[in-house]
N, C-alpha and C positions, 0 to 999 in steps of 0.2 A: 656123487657122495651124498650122504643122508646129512642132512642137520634140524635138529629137533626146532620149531618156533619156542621163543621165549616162553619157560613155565612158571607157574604163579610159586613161585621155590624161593627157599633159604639157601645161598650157599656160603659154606665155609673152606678157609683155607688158611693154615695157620693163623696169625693174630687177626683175621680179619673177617667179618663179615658180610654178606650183600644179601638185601633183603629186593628180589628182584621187583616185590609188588609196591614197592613203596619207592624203588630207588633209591635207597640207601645206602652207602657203604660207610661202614664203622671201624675202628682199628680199634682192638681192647674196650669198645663201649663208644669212642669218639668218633660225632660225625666226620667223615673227609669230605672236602665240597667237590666234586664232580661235575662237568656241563653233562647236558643229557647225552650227549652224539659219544661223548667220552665214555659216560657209566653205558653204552649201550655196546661200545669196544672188547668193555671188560666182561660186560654178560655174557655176548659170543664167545671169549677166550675158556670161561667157566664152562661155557656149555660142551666148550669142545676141548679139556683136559688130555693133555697129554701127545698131541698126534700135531703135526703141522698144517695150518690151515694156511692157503693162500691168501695171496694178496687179494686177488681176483675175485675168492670168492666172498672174501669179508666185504670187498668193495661193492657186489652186487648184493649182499645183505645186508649190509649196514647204510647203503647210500640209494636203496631198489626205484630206482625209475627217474633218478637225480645225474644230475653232470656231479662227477666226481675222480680225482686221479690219485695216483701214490701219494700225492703231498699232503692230503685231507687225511689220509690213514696216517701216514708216517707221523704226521704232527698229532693225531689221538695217542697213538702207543707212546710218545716221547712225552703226554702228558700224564697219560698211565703209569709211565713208569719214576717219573716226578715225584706223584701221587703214592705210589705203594713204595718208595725208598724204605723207610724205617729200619735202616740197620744193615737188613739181607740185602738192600736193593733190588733196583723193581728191574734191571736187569739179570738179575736171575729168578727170578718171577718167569717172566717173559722175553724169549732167548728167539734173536733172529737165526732164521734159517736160510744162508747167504742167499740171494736171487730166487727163492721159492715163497717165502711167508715168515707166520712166528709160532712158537709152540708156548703153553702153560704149561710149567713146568710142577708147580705145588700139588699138590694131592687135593681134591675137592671134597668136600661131604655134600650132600643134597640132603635138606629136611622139606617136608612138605611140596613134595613134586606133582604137578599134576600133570602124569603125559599129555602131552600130544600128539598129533599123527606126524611120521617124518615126512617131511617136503624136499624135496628132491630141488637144488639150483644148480644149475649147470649154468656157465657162463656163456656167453653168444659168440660163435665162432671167428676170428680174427677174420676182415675182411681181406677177399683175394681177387685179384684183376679178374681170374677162372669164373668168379659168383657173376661178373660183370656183362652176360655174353646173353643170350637167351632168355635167362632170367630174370634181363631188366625189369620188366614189367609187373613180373611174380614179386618182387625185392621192392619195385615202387608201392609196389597196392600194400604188404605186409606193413612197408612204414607208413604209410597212409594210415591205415586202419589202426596202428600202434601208437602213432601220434595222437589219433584220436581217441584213443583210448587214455592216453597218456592227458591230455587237456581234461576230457570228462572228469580223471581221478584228481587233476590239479584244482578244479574248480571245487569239487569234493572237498578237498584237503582246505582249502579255502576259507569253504563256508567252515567248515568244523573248527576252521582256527581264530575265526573273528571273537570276540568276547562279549556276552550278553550285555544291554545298555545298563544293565546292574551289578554287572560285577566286573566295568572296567578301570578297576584298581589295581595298581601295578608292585610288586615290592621286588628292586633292585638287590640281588644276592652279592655279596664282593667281588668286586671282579679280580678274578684267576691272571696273577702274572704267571708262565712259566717260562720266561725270557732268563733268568738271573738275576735281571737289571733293577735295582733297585731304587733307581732313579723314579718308573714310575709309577713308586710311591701310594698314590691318590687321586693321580690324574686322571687316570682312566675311566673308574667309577663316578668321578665327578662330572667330566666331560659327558659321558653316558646319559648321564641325571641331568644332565642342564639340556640335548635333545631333547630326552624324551617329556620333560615336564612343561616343556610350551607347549604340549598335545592340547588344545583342549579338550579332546576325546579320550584321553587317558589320565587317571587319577595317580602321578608318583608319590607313594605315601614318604610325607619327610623323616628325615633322621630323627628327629624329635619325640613321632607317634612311632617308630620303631624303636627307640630307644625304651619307650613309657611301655609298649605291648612285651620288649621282654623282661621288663621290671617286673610283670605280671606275671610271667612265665617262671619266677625266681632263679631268673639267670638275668647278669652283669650287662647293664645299660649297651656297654659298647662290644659285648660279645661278638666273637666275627659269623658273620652271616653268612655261613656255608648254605646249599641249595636245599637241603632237607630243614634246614632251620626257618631260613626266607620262606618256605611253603608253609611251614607251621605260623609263623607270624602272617603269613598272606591269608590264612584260612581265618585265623582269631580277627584280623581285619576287615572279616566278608571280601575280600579280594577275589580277582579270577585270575593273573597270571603273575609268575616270576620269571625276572628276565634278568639273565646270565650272561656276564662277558668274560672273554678270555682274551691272552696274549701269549703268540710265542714265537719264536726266533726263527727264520728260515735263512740261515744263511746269514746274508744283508739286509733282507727283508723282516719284515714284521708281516704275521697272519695274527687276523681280531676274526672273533666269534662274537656273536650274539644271539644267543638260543631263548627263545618263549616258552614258557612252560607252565601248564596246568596248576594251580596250585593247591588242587585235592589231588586231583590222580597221577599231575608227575606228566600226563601225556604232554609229550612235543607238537607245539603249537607251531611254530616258526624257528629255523635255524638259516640266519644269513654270518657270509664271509666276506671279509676283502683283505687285501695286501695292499702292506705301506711301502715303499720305497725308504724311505727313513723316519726319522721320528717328529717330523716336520709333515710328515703326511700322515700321522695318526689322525688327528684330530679330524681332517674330512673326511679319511676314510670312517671314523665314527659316524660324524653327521650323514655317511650315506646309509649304513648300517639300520642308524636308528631311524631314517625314514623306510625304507623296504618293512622294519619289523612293524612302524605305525601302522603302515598300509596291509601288512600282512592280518594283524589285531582287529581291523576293519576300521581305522579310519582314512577318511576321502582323501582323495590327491588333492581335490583344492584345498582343503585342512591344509594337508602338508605344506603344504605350495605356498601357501600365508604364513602357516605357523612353523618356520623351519629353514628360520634364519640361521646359521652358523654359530658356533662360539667362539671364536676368532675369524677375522677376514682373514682369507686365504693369502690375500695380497701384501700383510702385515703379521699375520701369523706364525707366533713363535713358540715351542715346543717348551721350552724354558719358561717362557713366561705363564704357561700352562699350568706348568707344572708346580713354580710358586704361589700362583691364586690358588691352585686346588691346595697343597696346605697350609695357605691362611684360612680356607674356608673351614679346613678338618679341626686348625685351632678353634677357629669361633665357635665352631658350632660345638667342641666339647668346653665353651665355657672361659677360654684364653684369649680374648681381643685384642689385648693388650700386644701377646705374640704375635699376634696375626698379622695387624699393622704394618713392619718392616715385609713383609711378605706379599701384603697387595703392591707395597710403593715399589716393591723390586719388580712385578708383575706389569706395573705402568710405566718402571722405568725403560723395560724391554719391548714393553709395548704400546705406545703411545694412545691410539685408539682403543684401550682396552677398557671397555664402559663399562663389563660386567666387574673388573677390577674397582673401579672408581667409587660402585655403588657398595658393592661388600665392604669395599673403604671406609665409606662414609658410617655404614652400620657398625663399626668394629670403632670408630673412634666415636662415636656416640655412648656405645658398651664403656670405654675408657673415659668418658665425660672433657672429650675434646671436640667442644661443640664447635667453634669458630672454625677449625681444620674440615670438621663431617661436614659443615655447611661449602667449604671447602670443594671438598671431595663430590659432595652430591651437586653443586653446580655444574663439575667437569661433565659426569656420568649423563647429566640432562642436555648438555652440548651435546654429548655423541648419544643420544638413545636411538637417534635412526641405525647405526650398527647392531645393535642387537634383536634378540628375539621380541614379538607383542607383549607374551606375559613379564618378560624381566624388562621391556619400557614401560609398562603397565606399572609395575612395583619402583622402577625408578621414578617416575612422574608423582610415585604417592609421596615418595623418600621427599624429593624436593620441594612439592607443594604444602608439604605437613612441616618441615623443619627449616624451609629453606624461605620461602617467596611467603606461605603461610596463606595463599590464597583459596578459601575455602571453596568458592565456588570451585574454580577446578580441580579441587581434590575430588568432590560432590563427583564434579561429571566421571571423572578418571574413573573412583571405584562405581560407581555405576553401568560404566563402559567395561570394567572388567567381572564383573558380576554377570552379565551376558553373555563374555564370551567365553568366560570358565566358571560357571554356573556351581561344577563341582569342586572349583579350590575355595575354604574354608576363608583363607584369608582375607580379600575382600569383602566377605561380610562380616567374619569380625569387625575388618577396618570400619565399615560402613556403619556396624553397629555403633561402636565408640564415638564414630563423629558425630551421629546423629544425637546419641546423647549428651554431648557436649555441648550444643551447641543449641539444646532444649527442644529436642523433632523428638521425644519420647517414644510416640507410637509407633514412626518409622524405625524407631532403634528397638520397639519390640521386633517387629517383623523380621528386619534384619538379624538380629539374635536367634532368632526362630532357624532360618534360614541356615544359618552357620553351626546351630549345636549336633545335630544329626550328620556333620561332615566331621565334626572333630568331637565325638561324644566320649574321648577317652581322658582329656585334660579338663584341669580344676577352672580353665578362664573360661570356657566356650560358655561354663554354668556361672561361672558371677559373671559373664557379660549379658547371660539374661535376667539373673537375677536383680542389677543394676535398670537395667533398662525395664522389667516389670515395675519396681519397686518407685522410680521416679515416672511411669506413668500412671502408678496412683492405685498398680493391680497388682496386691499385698498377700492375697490368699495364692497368687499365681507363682508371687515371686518366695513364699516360705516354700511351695510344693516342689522348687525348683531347686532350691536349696535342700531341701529333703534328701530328692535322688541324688545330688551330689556326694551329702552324707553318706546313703545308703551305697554308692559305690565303691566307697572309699576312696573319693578323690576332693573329698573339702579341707583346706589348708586357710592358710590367714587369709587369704582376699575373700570366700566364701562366710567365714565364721566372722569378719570382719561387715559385709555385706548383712548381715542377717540381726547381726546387734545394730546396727542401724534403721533397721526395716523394725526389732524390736523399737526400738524407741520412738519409730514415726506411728507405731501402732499404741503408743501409750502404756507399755508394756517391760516395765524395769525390771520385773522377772526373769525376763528371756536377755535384756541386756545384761544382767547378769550372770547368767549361765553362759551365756558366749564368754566372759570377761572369765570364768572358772575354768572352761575348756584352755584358754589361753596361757593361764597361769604356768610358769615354768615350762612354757616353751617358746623358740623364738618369733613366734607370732607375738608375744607378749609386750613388746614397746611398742608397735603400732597400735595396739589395741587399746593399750593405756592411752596412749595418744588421741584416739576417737572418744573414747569416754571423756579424755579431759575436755572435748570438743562439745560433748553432751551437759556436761556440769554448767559449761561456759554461757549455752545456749539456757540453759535455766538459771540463770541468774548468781550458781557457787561459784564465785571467781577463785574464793580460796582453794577449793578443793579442786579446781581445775588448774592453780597452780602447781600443787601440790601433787597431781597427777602429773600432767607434763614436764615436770622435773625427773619423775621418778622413771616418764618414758626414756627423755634422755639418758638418764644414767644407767639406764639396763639395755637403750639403742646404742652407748660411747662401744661397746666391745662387738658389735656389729658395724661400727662404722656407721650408721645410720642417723641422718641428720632430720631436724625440722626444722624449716624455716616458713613460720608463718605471722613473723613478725605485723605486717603492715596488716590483713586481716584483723588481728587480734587489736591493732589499735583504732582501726574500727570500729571492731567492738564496743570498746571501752570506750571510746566519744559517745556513743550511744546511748552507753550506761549512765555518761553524766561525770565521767573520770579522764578530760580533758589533757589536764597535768601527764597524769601516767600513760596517756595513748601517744601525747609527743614523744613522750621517753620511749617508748616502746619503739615508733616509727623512725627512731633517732638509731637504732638498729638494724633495720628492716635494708633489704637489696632491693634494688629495681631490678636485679639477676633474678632472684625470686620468684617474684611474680609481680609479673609488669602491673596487670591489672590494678591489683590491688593495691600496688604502689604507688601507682598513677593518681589511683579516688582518694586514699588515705593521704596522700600530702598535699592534695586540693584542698582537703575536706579540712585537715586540720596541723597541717604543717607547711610548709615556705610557699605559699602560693605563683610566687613569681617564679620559683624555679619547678613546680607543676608547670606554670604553662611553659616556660623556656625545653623543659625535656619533651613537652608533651609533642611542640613545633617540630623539635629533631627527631624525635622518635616516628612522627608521620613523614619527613620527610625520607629519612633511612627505610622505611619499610613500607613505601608508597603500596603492596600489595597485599598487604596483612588484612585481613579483612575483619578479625575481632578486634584491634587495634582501632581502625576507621568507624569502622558501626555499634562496636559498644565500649571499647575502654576509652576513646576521644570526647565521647557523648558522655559519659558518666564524669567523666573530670569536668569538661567543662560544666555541667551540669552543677557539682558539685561545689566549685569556683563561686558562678551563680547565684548561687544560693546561699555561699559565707558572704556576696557584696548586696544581699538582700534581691537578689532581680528573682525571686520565684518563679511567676507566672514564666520567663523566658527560659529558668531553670527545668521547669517540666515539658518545653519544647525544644531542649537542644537534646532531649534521650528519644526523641522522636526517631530516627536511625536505628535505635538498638532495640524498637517495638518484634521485630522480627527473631529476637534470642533471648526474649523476655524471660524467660523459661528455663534458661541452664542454670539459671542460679537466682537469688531471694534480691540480688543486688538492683538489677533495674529498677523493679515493681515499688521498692524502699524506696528510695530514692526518687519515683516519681511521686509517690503517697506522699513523702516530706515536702516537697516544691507545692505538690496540689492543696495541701494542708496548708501550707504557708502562703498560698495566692488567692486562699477565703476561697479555693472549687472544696467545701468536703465532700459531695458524691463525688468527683472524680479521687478524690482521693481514699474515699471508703473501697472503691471496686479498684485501686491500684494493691490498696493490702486486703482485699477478700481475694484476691489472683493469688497471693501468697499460701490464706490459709487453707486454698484449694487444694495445694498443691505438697504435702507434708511431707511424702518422697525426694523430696528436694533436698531435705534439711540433713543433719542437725547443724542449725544455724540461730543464731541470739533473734535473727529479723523475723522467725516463724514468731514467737511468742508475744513480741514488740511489735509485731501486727495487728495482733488484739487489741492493745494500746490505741495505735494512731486508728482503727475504725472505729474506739470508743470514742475518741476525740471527735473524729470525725461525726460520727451520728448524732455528738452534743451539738455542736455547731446545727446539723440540721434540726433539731427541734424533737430530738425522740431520745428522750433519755430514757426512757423501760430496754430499749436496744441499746444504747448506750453501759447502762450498767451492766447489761449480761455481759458485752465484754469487756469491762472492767473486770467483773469475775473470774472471766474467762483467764485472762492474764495474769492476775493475783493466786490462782487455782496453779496456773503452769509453774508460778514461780514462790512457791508458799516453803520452797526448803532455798531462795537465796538469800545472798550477804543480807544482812536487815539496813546495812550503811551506806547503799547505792543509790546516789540520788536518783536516778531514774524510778525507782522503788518507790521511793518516799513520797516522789512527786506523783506518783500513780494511785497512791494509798491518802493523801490529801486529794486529788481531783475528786476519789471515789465516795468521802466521807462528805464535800462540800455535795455532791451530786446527790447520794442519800439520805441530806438535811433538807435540799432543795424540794426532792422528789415527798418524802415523807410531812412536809410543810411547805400545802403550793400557795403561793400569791392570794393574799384575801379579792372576792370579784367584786364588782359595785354594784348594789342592790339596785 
């Protein structure tokens, strides 16, 4: 029989289209998702309209040089015919021909054909005892030589299918139930994605960056990702394949598909199969699937072999509880934590070792602000992290070391450990970026930022994580330029425009803070931003107008839900200023839920000092692994203590600990400068606040400007009052629009005037 090779053709047939060179089929305009093996079914039916084609010889054209039997075909057509329902049904579409084949029955049109020559396939003749006799020899050497031909073409096929080391990014298309079964929901493609993404040779782009890429495409976040759409999204992501899974009933059985697929041209990369026994055996036959398809993509067996842990032990492994994690996962990740919750617990309830359950747990009541429970939940998940895969111990080890134990060093090694081994997931160097700025490592939190924005260049955080991290290590022209293309992309939201009036004001530049504060205006970035302004007024000395700000964030935050607590901070402050009375009051509000820290220093410093140290005891003994706790908030209290019972000089040697995180904030460096000030060292305490003024990117914070102050102090003391008055001015300059009634003020504007009488009338000398 003649059959034409695939033309580069339009065909039509009733409501439907197939565009053979793109692989697409569309019904009235709408894509239908199709596996390749499937649209490759329906191309041959198109091609061969009207007439009955065999079983045999679809199976030697559709499967040419593959182990393949009736059940691989039968289960294509039963999917095609799934597929083409719409009304007529896809059984009169395509009508079997008892014990022969199947016929198309629709009329086709062809646009845009480009013949080809016909190729002649005759199938290989049934073997018979007769071939068996004489022959043997003739029959042995033919398969000899067709084996090897057959291995040449596999190794072919091979190399063609692996994925360049730059475009091995992957986008998961929905996976295809065509079982009925409703049950599996979500499971599948979940299951699917949690294989393949312990690759660390394969990039799985998450729901999130596919969600943002078809915002850009002005279609609907959670659009379903049929195979022609996933390609379109795979290509705008610089990707190189989509990978496609299916299900469908045989019998008692279950047949899964998982086909690889070019994600410009559509060509079939890898298609593997297997059969479940029940739905108790999906999930491995998954996990075997998606190693053949790693290794198929090109990555190593020892890769796999490490990274290709299961998603449930086989020995504890429940279909159920499967299928509850996957949607609690589908709620969280569209934004429902809250839902999810009763869905991981049913997931752990059925499954007692189920770590990946414990950890999405723990994130889902964290969402919900059920810290006690997530901390909870992510201790269980770090018990069992040897059951699951490297990358999701990797992520559970960050869960519990960041919110649980709080011990930084090993957070440190973890995401460094996984920066190595998945080089190309974004997330650990974000992680790595934030801790590093946290914790005052600037430079490394540049690099780290650097590192992470070219993996996730399409979200608003990748750029205020660099912009943060430029900005507090002091590189201002780096961090506006960075903020720019954010702008220019349209991807800057309140954390960007929030970041940038910040960077305005470390750059002395009220201009630009207020043109961030105009962008803001009547939209809901606007009470956070009032919020940082009121932080800005505070730091320069308008306590009034930073009240008056911060009320008015409140009241335009109350219909967002959005809270501020920065009570103990703010009283702080105001001891600072010389407004003792009002910083009790204030602290007299303040949580130690809050912020430990700052609740810790503020009520050493200037509230119930016996119950600072009583909390201070418990709180080091309850979290013997906290590491800011031990090496800067224990040091700054006790420092703080110190220094109200007059011990200075012992004052500026109990922050000796927290020399190493001097840096995440204005708080050490203050607080050594006051001890040093106060134990007659002023060079040590001139270079404790010139560490401050180095550093402006830090702020905006009251202790930037009030640094001026204690070095002017300081420089008198050493005998240089020309240096001395410069920063007097310096300070008087920053704070020339505060309260005129703050004694810190007043007392700054009396040093300044005795200093100017002094300086302009020196000591008569003796002749």
């Amino acid at each position: 029989m003649d059959v034409r090779a695939p033309p580069r053709a339009t065909f039509e047939f009733g409501p439907y289209r197939l565009d053979a060179a793109r692989g697409v089929l569309t019904r009235r305009g709408e894509p239908i998702a199709l596996t390749p093996r499937v649209l490759e079914t329906l191309l041959y039916l198109v091609e061969n309209p009207g007439r009955v084609v065999t079983k045999d010889e679809m199976l030697h054209a559709l499967w040419p040089g593959r182990i393949a039997d009736e059940t691989n075909l039968s289960q294509a057509i039963f999917t095609l015919r799934k597929a083409l329902a719409d009304g007529a049904g896809g059984d009169r579409l395509i009508v079997t021909a008892p014990g022969r084949g199947y016929r198309f029955t629709p009329e086709v049109r062809v646009e845009a054909a480009i013949p080809a020559p016909p190729r002649r396939i005759e199938p290989p003749p049934a073997p018979t005892r007769r071939q068996r006799g004489p022959w043997v020899a003739v029959v042995l050497c033919a398969a000899a030589l067709l084996g090897a031909a057959a291995i040449g073409a596999w190794i072919v096929h091979e190399r063609a299918s692996r994925l360049p080391a730059d475009k091995t990014g992957v986008i998961l298309a929905d996976f295809q139930n065509f079982t009925g079964e409703a049950v599996f929901g979500h499971v599948l493609g979940k299951a699917l994605e949690v294989d393949l993404a312990q690759s660390p040779f394969l990039r799985v782009t998450p729901q999130s960056q596919i969600r943002a890429t078809l915002e850009l495409m002005a279609l609907r976040g959670d659009a379903p990702l049929s195979d022609a759409l996933a390609r379109d999204v795979c290509v705008r992501d610089n990707g190189g394949a989509v990978i496609a899974g299916a299900i469908a009933a045989l019998g008692t059985h279950y047949l899964l598909t998982v086909t690889a697929s070019d994600c410009v041209t559509g060509r079939i990369l890898d298609e593997e199969k297997e059969q479940a026994d029940s739905k108790e055996g999906i999930a491995p036959a998954l996990d075997r699937l998606a190693s053949r398809t790693r290794q198929k993509l090109g990555e190593s067996q020892a890769s796999i072999a490490r990274f290709g842990v299961p998603l449930l032990p086989e020995r504890t492994g429940s279909f159920e509880a499967l299928r509850s994690y996957s949607d609690g996962v589908w709620l969280a990740d569209h934004g429902q934590s809250a839902d999810a919750v009763p869905l991981f617990r049913h997931a752990i309830a059925l499954d007692a070792n189920f770590a990946a359950a414990y950890e999405s747990l723990a994130v889902a009541l964290v969402n919900a602000r059920q810290y006690e429970a997530a901390a909870q939940a992510a201790t269980k998940a770090y018990e069992l992290r040897d059951y699951v895969s490297e990358r999701r111990k990797l992520l559970i080890v960050d869960i519990y070391t960041h919110d649980v134990s709080k011990d930084l060093d090993a957070e440190l090694d973890n995401l460094r450990l996984w920066t190595r081994l998945y080089p190309s997931d974004p997330s650990p160097w974000t992680s790595l970026a934030n801790l590093e700025s946290f914790i005052g490592r600037h430079q490394a939190a540049v690099e780290a930022a650097k590192r992470a924005l070219p993996l996730r260049g399409d979200v608003e955080s990748s750029y205020a994580i660099l912009i943060r991290a430029d900005m507090r290590a002091g590189l201002f022209d780096e961090a506006q330029a960075v903020g720019d293309r954010a702008i220019a992309k349209g991807l800057a939201g309140q954390n960007t425009h929030n970041l940038l009036m910040t960077l305005a004001y470390a750059r002395h530049d009220m201009a630009g803070v207020q043109k961030q504060l105009d962008w803001a205006r009547g939209r809901s970035a606007e009470p956070m931003m009032l919020f940082w302004a009121a932080k800005i007024a505070l730091a320069e000395g308008r306590l009034r107008q930073a009240t008056a700000l911060s009320d008015r964030a409140v009241d335009l935050g109350r219909s967002q839900a959005l809270t501020y607590q920065d009570q103990a901070a703010q009283a702080l402050t105001l001891a600072e200023f010389g407004l003792k009375d009002l910083a009790s009051a204030l602290l007299g509000e303040a949580s130690p839920d809050a912020d430990l820290e700052d609740y810790l220093h503020a009520t050493a410093a200037i509230g119930d000092a016996g119950r600072a140290e009583a909390e201070l005891t418990r709180d080091l003994a309850k979290r013997p692994s906290d590491t800011l706790l031990h090496r800067v908030y224990a040091p700054l209290t006790r420092a703080a203590l110190l220094l109200r019972r007059g011990e200075a000089a012992e004052a500026a040697r109990a922050l000796t600990p927290a020399s190493a995180y001097e840096l995440r904030d204005f708080d050490v460096p203050y607080e050594r400068g006051k001890a040093l000030l106060a134990a007659n060292d002023p060079a040590g305490a001139a270079a404790a606040f010139r560490l401050i003024l180095a550093n402006p990117g830090l702020g905006p914070d009251a202790e930037y400007p009030l640094a001026h102050l204690g070095v002017a102090r300081a420089l008198l003391r050493q005998g240089d009052p020309n240096g001395s008055r410069l920063e007097y001015e310096a300070f008087l300059g920053a704070w020339s629009g505060a309260d005129p009634d703050l004694p810190v003020l007043r007392e700054a504007k009396a040093e300044y005037a005795a200093l100017r009488a002094n300086v302009q009338s020196p000591a008569p000398t003796r002749g």
